[in-house]
C-alpha positions in Angstrom: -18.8 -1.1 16.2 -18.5 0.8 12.8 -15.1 3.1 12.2 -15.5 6.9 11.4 -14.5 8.2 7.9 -13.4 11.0 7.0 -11.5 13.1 4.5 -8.6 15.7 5.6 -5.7 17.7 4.2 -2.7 17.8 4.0 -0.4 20.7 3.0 3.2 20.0 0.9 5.0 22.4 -0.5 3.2 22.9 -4.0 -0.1 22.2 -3.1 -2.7 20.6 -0.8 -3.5 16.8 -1.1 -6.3 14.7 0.7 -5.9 11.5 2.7 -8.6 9.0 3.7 -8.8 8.7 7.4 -10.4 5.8 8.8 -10.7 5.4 12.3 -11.2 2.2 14.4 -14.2 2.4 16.7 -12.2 2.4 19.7 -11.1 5.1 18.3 -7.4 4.0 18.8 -4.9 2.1 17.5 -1.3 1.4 15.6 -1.2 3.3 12.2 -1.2 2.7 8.9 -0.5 4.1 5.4 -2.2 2.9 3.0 -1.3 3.2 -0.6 -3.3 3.4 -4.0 -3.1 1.4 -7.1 -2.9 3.9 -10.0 -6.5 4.2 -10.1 -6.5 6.6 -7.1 -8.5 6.1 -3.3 -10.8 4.6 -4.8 -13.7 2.6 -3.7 -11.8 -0.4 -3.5 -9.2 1.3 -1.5 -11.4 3.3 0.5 -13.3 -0.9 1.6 -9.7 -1.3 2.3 -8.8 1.0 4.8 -12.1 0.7 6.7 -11.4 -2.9 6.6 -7.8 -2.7 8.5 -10.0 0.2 10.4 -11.8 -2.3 11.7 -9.4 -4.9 12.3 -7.9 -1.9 14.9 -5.5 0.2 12.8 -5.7 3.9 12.5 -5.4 4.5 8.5 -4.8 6.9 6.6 -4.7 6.7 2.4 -3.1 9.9 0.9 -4.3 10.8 -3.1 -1.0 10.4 -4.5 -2.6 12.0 -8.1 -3.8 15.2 -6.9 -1.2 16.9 -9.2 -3.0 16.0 -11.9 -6.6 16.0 -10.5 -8.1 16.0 -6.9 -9.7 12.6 -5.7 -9.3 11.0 -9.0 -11.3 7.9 -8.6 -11.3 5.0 -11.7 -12.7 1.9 -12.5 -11.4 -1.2 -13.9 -12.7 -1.1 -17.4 -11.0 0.0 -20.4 -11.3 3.5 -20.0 -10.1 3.1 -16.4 -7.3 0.7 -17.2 -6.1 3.5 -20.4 -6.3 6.5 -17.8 -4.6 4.9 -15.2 -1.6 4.3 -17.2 -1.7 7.5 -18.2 -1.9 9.1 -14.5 1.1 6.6 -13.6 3.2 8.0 -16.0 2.5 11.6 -15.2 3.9 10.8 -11.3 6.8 11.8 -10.1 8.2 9.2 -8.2 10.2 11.6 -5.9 7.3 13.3 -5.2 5.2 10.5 -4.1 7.5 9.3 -1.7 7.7 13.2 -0.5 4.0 12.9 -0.5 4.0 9.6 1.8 6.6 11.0 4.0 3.9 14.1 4.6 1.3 11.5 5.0 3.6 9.7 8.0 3.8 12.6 9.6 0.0 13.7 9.5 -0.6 10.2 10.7 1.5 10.6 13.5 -0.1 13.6 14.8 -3.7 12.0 14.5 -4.9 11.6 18.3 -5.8 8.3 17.7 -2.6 6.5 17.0 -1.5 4.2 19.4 1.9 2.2 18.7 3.9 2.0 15.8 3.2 2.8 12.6 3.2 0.6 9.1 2.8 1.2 5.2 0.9 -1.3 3.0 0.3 -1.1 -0.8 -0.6 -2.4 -3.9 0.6 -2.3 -7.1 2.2 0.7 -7.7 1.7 1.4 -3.8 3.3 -1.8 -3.5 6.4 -0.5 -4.9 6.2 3.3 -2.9 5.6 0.6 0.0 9.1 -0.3 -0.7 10.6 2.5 -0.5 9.2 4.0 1.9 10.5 1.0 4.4 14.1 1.8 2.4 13.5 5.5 3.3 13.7 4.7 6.9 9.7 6.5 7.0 8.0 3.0 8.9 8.5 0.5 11.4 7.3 -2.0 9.0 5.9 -2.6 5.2 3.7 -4.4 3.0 3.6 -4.7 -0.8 0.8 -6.6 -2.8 2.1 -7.3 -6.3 4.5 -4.3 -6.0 5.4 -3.7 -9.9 9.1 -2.6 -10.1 10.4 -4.0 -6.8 13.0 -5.8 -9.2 14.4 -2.4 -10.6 14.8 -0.8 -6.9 16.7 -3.6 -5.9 19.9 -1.4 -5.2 17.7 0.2 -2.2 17.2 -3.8 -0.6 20.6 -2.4 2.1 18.6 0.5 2.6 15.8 -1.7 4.4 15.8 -2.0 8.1 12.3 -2.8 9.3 10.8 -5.7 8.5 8.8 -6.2 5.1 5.8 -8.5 4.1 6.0 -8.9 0.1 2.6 -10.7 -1.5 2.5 -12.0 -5.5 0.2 -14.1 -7.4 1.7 -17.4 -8.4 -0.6 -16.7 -11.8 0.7 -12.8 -12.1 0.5 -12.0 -15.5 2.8 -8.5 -14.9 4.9 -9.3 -12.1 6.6 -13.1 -13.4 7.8 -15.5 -11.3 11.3 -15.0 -12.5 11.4 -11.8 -11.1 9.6 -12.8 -7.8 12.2 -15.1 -7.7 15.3 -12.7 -8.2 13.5 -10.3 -5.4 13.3 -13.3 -3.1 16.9 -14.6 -3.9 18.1 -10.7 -3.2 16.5 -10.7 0.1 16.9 -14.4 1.0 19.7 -13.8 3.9 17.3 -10.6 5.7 15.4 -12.9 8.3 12.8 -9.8 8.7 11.3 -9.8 5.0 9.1 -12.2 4.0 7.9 -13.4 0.3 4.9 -15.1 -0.1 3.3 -16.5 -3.5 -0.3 -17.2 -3.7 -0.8 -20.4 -6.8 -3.0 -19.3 -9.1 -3.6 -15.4 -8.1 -3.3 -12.9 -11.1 -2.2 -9.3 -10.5 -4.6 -7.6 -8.4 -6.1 -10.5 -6.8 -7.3 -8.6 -3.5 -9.2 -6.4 -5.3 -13.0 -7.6 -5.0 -13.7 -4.9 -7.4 -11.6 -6.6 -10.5 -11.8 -9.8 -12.3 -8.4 -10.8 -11.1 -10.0 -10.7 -7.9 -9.0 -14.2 -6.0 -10.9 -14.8 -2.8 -8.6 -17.4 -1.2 -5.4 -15.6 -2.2 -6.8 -12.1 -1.0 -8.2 -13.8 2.3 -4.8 -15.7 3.0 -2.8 -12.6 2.3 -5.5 -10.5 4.6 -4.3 -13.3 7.8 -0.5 -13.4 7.0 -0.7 -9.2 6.7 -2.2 -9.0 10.2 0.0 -11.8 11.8 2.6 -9.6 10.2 1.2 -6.7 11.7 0.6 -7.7 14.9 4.0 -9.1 15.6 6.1 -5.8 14.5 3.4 -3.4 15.8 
């Protein structure tokens, strides 16, 4: 009953990235992309793509910092926070969504997927989650506590598959004033949801952090594959 694991490449046109494939023991299923937090496919991220693995999904999780290092992995203490930011900075957003676009198509030619195909990410991820569903690159898209969906609200036309958006009520990056202008920008699109988890801080699925907020994280895990399940 376990999934497979495995790392493979992908080629773009400067370079050679990796992506985390994880396989559902069936061996089958929709896909998904599944997207960092700027501390790279980490172990957290890694739990998290064996987790949807498991749920049925064939995931794959491409290392969006390889430009700067290959399989950059981080932690969540100081050092790991200051590198982070650091890394961040040094993407190029154009790139990354280049990157994802790669990783689509890789997905698509894995023998395993069955169905459609969605993107989920987090944090930063949340907001290449975004636009990647404004790209036209998925059938549907999920952002946890995507930092700097407000300032890519000119792109909210763009989006034509459904989207699943996730905050923490208790987000100490992502305000609720700006929750609420993304909600209020989206509010007549019947295919994009917002929900707000009351007392979650930024990062609150991540086991691995002390933000980490087991009821929000486990309510977001049963809307995300309700959400799933319906446009997949």
């Amino acid at each position: 009953m376990s999934v497979t694991t495995k790392w493979i490449d992908i080629e773009a046109a400067d370079g050679t990235f990796g992506a985390y494939l994880a396989i559902p023991h069936t061996g089958k299923g929709p896909g998904i992309v599944l997207i960092q937090e700027i501390f790279g496919v980490n172990e957290h991220i890694r739990a998290v793509a064996e987790q949807y693995a498991a749920d049925g999904y064939v995931v794959l999780a491409p290392d969006l910092f390889w430009r700067s290092g290959h399989r950059i992995e981080l932690g969540y203490d100081e050092a790991g926070w200051k590198r982070a930011m650091e890394l961040r900075q040094a993407v190029d957003v154009a790139k990354a969504e280049s990157d994802i676009a790669l990783t689509v198509a890789a997905l698509k030619e894995q023998p395993g997927l069955d169905g459609k195909l969605a993107v989920i990410g987090y944090c930063f991820g949340g907001l290449l989650a975004y636009l990647a569903a404004a790209n036209g690159q998925v059938d549907a898209a999920i952002a946890y506590y995507g930092g700097g969906i407000q300032n890519q609200l000119q792109r909210a036309d763009d989006i034509k598959v459904p989207l699943l958006m996730h905050f923490g009520g208790a987000d100490s990056h992502i305000s609720m004033e700006t929750v609420q202008s993304i909600a209020e920008r989206f509010e007549n699109n019947e295919d994009v949801e917002v929900h707000i988890y009351p007392g979650a801080e930024h990062g609150f699925n991540c086991s691995h952090r002390s933000s980490y907020h087991q009821r929000a994280a486990a309510e977001a895990h049963g809307n995300s594959l309700t959400f799933l399940s319906d446009n997949l």
